[in-house]
N, C-alpha and C positions, 0 to 999 in steps of 0.2 A: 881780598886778603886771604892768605892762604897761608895754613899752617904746613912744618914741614911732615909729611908725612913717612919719610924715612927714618922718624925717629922710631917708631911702632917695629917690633922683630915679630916678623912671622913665617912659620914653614914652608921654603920652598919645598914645590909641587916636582917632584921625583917621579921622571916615565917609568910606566910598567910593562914589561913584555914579557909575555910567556912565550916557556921554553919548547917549542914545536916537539924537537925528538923527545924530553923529559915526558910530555904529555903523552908523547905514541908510545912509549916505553909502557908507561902503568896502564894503558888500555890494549895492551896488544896480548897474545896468548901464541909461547913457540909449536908451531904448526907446520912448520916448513921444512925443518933441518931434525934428524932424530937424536934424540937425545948421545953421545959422545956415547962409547964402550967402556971410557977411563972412569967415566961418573959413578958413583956406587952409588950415590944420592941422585934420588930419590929411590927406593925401592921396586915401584910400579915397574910392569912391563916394558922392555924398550921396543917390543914390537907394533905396538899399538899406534896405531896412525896418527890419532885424537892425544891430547898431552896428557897428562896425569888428573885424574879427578879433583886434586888438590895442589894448582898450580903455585897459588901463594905461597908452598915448604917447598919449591923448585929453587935450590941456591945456583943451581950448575944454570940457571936461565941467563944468555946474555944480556945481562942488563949493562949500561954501560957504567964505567966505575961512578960517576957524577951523581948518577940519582938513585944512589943510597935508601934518599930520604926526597922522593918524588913530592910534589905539592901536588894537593887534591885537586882534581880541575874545579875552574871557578866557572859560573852560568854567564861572565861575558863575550857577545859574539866580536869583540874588538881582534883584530888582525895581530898576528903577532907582533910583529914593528908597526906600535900605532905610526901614525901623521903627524897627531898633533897631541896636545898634553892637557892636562885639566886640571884644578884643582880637587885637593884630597876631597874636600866636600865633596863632589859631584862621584870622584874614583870609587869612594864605600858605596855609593847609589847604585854603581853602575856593577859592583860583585853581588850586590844582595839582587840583581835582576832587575829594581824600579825603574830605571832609564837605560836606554841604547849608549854604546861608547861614544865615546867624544866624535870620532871621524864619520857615525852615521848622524851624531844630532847636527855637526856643520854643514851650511849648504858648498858645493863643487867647489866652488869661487872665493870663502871668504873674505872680509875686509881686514886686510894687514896693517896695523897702526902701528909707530913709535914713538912710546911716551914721551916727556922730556927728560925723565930721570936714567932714561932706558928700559932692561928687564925688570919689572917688580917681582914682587912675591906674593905669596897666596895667604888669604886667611884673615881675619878679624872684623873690626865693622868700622865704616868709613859715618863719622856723625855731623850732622849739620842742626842749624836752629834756624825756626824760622818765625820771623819779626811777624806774623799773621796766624789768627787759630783755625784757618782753616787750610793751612797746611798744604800749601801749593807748592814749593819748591821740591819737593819730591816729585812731583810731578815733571817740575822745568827742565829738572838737570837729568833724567832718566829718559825724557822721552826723544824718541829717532825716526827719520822717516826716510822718505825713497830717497833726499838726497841730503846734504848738510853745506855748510859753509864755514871759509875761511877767515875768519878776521882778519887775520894779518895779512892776507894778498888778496883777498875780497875776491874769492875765488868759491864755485859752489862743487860740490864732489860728489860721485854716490854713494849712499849709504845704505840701504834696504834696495838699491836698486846697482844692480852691476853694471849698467851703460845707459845711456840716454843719446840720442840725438835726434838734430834739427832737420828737415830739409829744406832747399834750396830759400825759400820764402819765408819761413817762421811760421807757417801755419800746423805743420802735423809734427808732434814732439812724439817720436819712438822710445819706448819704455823697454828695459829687458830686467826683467829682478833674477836675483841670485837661485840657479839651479837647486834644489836641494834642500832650500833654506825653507824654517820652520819656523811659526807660535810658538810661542812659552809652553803651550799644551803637548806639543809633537805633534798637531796638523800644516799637513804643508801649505805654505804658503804659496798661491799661485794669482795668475790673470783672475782667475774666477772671483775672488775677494775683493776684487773695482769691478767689474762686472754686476755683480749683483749690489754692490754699493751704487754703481751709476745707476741701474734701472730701479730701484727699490727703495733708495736711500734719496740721493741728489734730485731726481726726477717725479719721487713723489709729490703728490697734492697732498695729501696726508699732512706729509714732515714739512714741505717744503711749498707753502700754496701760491709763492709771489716766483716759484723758480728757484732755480739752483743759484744763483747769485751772476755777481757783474763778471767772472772769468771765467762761467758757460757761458753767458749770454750778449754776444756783440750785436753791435748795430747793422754786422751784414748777416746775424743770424746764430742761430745753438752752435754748439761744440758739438762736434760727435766721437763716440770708443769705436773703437776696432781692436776685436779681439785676435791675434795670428796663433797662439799657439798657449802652452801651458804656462810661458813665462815671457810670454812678448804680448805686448798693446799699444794702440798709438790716438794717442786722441789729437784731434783734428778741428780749425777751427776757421770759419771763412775768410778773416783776414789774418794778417799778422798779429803775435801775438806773445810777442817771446819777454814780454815783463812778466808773466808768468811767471819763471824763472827767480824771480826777484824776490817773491813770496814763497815758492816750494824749496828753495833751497834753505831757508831756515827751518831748521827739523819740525818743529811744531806745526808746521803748515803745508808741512807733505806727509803726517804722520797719520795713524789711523785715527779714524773721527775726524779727518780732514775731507777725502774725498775717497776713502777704502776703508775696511774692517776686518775683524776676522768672523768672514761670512757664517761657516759654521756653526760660530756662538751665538750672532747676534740673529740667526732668525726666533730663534726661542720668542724675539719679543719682540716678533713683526707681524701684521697678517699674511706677509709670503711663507711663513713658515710654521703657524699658529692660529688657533679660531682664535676672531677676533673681538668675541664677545668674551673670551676666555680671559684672554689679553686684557680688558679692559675691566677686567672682575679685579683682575690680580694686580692693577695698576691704581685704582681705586681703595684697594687694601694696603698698597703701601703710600697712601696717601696723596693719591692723584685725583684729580679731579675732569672729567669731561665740561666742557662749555662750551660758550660760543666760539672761540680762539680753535677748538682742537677735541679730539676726543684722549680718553686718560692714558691710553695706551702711549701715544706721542708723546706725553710728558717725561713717561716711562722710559722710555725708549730713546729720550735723546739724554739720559744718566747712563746710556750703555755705551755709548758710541766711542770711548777712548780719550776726551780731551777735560782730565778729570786737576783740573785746577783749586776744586775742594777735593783734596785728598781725601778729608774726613768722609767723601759721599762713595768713595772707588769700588768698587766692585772687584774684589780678591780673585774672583774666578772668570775675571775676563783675561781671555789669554792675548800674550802685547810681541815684543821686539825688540823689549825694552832690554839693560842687562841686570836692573832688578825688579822683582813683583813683589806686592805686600804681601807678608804671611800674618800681619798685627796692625789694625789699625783702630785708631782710637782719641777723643780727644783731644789727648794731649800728645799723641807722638803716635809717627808712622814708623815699623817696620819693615824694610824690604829684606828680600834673600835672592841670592843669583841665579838668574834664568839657565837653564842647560842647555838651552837651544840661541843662546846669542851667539852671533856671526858677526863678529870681532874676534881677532886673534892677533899677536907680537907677532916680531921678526923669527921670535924661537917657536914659532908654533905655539904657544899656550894663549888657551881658549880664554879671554878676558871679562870681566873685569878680575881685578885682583883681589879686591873686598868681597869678603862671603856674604855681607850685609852693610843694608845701611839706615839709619835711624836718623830719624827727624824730629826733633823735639821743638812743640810752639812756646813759642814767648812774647804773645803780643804786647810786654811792656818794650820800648824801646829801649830804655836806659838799662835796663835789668838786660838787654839784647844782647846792650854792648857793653856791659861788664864781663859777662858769662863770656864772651866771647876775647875778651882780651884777657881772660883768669885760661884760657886757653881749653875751652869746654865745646870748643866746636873747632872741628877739623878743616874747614874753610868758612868764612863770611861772604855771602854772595847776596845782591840785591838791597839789603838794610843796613850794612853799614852805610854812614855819612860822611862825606867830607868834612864838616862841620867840625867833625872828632878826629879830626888825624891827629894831632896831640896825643888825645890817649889812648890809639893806636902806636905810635910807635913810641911813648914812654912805656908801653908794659911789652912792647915783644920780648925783650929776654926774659923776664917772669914768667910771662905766657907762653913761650917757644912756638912763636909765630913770626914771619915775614910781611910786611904790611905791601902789598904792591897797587898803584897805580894804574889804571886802564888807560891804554897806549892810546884808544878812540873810545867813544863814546857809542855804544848796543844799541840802536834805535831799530835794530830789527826792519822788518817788513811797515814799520809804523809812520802811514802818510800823513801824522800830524808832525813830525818832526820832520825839522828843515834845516840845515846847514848854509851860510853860504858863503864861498872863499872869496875872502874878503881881498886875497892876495894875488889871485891867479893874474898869468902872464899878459890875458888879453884885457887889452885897457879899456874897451867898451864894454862889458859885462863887469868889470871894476869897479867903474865909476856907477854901474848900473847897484853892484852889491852893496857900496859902503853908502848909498841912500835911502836915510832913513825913511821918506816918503814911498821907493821904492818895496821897503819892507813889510811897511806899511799895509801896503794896495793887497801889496803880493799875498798876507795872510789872510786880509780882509777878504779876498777872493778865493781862495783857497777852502777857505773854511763850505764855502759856495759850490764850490769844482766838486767835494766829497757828497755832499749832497746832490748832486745831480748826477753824478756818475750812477748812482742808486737809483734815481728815479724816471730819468730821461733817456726811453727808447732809442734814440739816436744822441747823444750822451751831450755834452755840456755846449759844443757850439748851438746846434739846433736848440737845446732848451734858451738858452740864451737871444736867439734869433725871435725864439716865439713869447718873451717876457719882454723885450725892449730892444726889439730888431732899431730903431733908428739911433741907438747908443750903444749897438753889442761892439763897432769898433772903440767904445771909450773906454772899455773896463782893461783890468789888469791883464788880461789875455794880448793885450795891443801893445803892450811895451816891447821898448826897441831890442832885438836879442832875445824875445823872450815866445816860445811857441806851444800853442796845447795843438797834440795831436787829436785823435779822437780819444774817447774816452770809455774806458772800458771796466 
């Protein structure tokens, strides 16, 4: 459910360019040409090489008729004809000296998106509620990663990353992220932030004592990085490999605190980067504890890593990709404010998002959820509304100046407990295979089986199955006709 948010008036964002000759005009001093013989103004000598001691009571200077009333220079290094355009927020940042112009904080390449309303406008705050007190949906609808996906054409795109490809086999996926592009902090973002993520992070014992998980680790052996350059990597894997893909294209799961960070920050509170008795003083202080699992630094230390689903736990000064960072957070409601470094921008050039802010207020009653929200006190409903209540969904949209909309399919994400199966498709052996209930049956019963052993079986569900009840592994749900597990990864 989505309220209309063109109902809200706010300042469109008006480019600034300075005036090249107006600026050389008020820093320049007549040096060159001697003062005319008609001028009687100024007094001073006209023989004198150097201008008049007091060039500012020179009226006979050509100044040109336009800058009368020249503007002071301002301390932005932005080009006279920016590129691209910003919001007034970020524009006053960028005259008082805090931030770089717009076209130095965007990386070479940005990513060019068109809403569905088209151009917006700049300004105000985009508000949400969230049916949970620890305030995860700030987190869901904010966070981006190297690549993203399509709903509607089931289609995955880049998004922190400017290209991707396969070669010939599906083993080595090439990475190339956006030239230029930067942290919310203003460090660049490059190779080196999966680099030191892969060796420090994925590959610790520390953090990681059973292994980096099942999409390093195949049954013909690890993954490996290759680093090429400041913004190219390819990681490489002994077999095919390309459901990969499946999971990195929903942003969450190519996002930072997935399998990269922003290196920089995160050694603060690592032993590659810090004594780790320090580390473990300081982790200890904020309520960690060492045991037999881990020492307290690890506890610490994976509250930093980015995939912060208790909002209420977020760490303000980690720098994200995101297009807002929390400036307030707090029990009962998150804060954010727009990043200056996000790499999104419209068809018109303006640096995106359009909301200056965005606020999250918890309401773990559910009924009080869905009042508020049909009293029209939340600017979209995502995740808590229920079917249950379309009734009082669309009896109050005109009270509420909301649109009640429908989900075209059903979001199951990357998520291998959900299973669809076309009940209708053309082929009538997998038909009659779907619309059987004993079929569906097996198939979950097994399934449930398959997750588990993908996790625990070095050579993944056939072999564990060979080695638990080799003279019935062709009886199980793996055997049905039309139906194949590859290996299992």
């Amino acid at each position: 459910m989505s309220a209309r948010i063109s109902r809200r008036q706010f300042l469109r964002v008006s480019g600034v360019t300075a005036a090249g000759a107006i600026l050389a005009a008020c820093g320049a001093t007549p040096t060159a040409t001697p003062v005319p013989p008609t001028a009687t103004k100024p007094p001073a000598p006209t023989n004198t090489p150097a201008p008049a001691a007091k060039p500012a009571a020179a009226t006979a200077t050509p100044v040109p008729p336009t800058a009368t009333k020249p503007a002071a220079p301002t301390n932005t290094p932005a080009p006279a004809a920016a590129k691209y355009k910003e919001a007034p927020l970020l524009a006053d940042r960028v005259k008082s000296g805090k931030i770089p112009a717009v076209d130095q904080r965007l990386p070479a390449n940005p990513l060019v998106v068109t809403g569905p309303d088209g151009i917006g406008k700049y300004g105000g705050t985009l508000k949400y509620l969230d049916g949970q007190t620890r305030l995860s949906v700030p987190h869901r609808i904010t966070d981006h990663g190297l690549f993203g996906y399509n709903q509607a054409t089931s289609a995955y795109h880049p998004d922190v990353a400017e290209s991707y490809s396969w070669n010939a086999d599906s083993t080595a996926l090439t990475i190339k992220l956006r030239k230029g592009m930067r942290w919310s902090d203003g460090t660049p973002l490059t190779s080196k932030d999966f680099q030191w993520y892969w060796e420090n992070v994925l590959w610790n014992k520390d953090i990681n004592p059973n292994g980096p998980g099942a999409t390093w680790v195949l049954k013909a052996g690890n993954a490996k990085l290759t680093v090429t350059d400041d913004y190219t990597f390819t990681y490489t894997w002994p077999s095919p490999n390309p459901a990969v893909m499946d999971a990195w294209g929903r942003s969450s799961f190519s996002a930072p605190g997935s399998y990269w960070g922003p290196s920089h920050w995160l050694k603060q509170f690592h032993p590659a980067g810090a004594d780790r008795a320090a580390l473990n003083a300081a982790a200890e202080k904020a309520g960690f504890a060492t045991d037999s699992a881990s020492e307290a630094w690890v506890k610490l230390f994976g509250t930093k890593t980015g995939q912060v689903y208790d909002g209420i736990r977020w760490d303000p000064t980690m720098p994200t990709v995101r297009p807002w960072n929390p400036i307030e957070i707090t029990q009962a409601y998150l804060l954010l404010e727009r990043n200056p470094y996000f790499h999104y921008v419209d068809k018109d050039g303006n640096q995106l998002p359009y909301f200056d802010q965005l606020r999250c207020d918890a309401v773990a009653d559910l009924e009080l959820y869905n009042l508020k929200i049909t009293a029209g006190e939340s600017d979209a409903g995502i995740w808590f509304p229920s079917f249950d209540k379309m009734e009082l969904y669309k009896a109050n949209e005109t009270k509420g100046n909301y649109t009640t909309l429908i989900a075209k399919s059903l979001d199951v994400a990357p998520d291998p407990t959900c299973v669809f199966f076309n009940m209708t498709t053309p082929d009538e052996t997998k038909r009659a295979l779907f619309q059987s209930v004993e079929f569906r049956q097996a198939f979950f019963d097994g399934f449930g089986f398959f997750l588990c052993a993908a996790q625990i079986a070095p050579d993944g569900i056939n072999g564990l199955i060979q080695r638990i009840d080799p003279e019935h592994a062709d009886d199980s749900i793996f055997s049905f006709p039309g139906f194949h597990v590859g290996e299992a990864v």
